[in-house]
C-alpha positions in Angstrom: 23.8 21.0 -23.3 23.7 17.5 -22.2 21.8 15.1 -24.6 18.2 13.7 -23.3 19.1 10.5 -23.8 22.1 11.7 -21.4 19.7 12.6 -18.7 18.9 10.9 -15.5 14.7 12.3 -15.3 12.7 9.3 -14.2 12.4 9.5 -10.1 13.2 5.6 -10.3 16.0 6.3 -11.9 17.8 8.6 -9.5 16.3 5.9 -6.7 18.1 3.1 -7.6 21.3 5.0 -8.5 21.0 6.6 -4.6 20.0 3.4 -3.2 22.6 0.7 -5.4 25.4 2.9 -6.2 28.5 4.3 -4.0 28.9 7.7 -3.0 31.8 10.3 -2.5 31.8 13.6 -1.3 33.7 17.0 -0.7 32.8 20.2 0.9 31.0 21.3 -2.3 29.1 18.6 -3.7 28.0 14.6 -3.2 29.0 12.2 -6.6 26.8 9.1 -7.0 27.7 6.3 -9.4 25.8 2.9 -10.0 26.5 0.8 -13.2 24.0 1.4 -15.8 24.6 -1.7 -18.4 24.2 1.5 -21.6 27.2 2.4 -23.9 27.1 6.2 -22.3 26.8 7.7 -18.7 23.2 9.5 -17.5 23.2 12.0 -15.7 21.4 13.3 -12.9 21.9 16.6 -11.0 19.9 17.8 -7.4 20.2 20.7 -5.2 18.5 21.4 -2.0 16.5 24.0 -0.4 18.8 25.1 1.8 21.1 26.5 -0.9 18.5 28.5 -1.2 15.4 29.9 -3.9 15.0 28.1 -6.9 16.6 30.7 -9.0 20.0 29.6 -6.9 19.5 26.1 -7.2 19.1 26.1 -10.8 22.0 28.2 -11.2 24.0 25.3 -9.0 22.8 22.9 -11.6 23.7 24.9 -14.4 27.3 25.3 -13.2 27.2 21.9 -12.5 26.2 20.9 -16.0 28.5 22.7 -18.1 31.6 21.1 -16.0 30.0 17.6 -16.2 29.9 18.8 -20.6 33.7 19.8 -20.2 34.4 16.0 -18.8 31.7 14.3 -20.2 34.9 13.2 -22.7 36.8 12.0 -20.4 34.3 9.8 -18.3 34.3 6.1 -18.7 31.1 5.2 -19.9 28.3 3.1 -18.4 27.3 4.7 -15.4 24.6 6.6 -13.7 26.1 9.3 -11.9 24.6 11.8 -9.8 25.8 15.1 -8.5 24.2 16.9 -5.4 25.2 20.1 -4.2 25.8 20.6 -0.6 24.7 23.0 1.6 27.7 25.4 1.6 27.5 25.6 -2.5 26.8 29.2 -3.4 25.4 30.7 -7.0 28.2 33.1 -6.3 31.0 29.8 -6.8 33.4 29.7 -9.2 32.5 27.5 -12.2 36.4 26.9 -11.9 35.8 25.5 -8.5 32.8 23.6 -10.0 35.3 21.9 -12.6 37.8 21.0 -10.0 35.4 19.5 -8.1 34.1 17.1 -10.8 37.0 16.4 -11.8 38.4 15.0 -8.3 35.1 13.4 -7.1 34.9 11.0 -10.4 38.6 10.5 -10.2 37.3 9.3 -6.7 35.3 7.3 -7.9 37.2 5.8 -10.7 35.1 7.0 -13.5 37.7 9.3 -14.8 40.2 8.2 -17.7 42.7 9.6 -17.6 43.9 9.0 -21.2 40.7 10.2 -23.2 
């Protein structure tokens, strides 16, 4: 579980992170990251309809949350950093893949240390 205080929730939050920070993306999912000035990162994690009911979409967030807990460690802090999950992302994908594909977009993006 990812602390509150860890937690993108406010919408202004996750509008200045879309609109300020840089993006990367693969097949599976979009990474967002904007400085946020804090001694920790803040997460923020969106799905859309088209992956389908909201039983699949929070199950997309879930898997995306316990990878972003496995790495969370490893992440420099400082940052708000947003993960959307494209349109191709299934409820039926590998949390393995969902891992892998954390851990390449916020090597990406530069947010990954390698020696933590």
């Amino acid at each position: 579980m990812i602390a509150r205080d860890m937690r993108l929730r406010r919408k202004s939050d996750f509008e200045t992170a879309r609109s300020r920070g840089k993006s990367w993306n693969t097949r599976l999912a979009v990474i967002v990251v904007h400085p946020n000035g804090l001694d920790h990162n803040r997460y923020g994690f969106a799905t859309g309809k088209k992956i389908g009911g909201a039983v699949q979409r929070n199950r997309a967030k879930r898997l995306f949350r316990e990878a972003v807990r496995h790495e969370d460690p490893h992440l420099i802090p400082g940052h708000d950093i947003i993960f959307i999950a494209r349109n191709v992302f299934t409820p039926d994908t590998p949390q393995t893949d969902v891992l892998d594909v954390v851990r390449n977009l916020t090597r990406r993006a530069g947010i990954h240390s390698e020696s933590a």
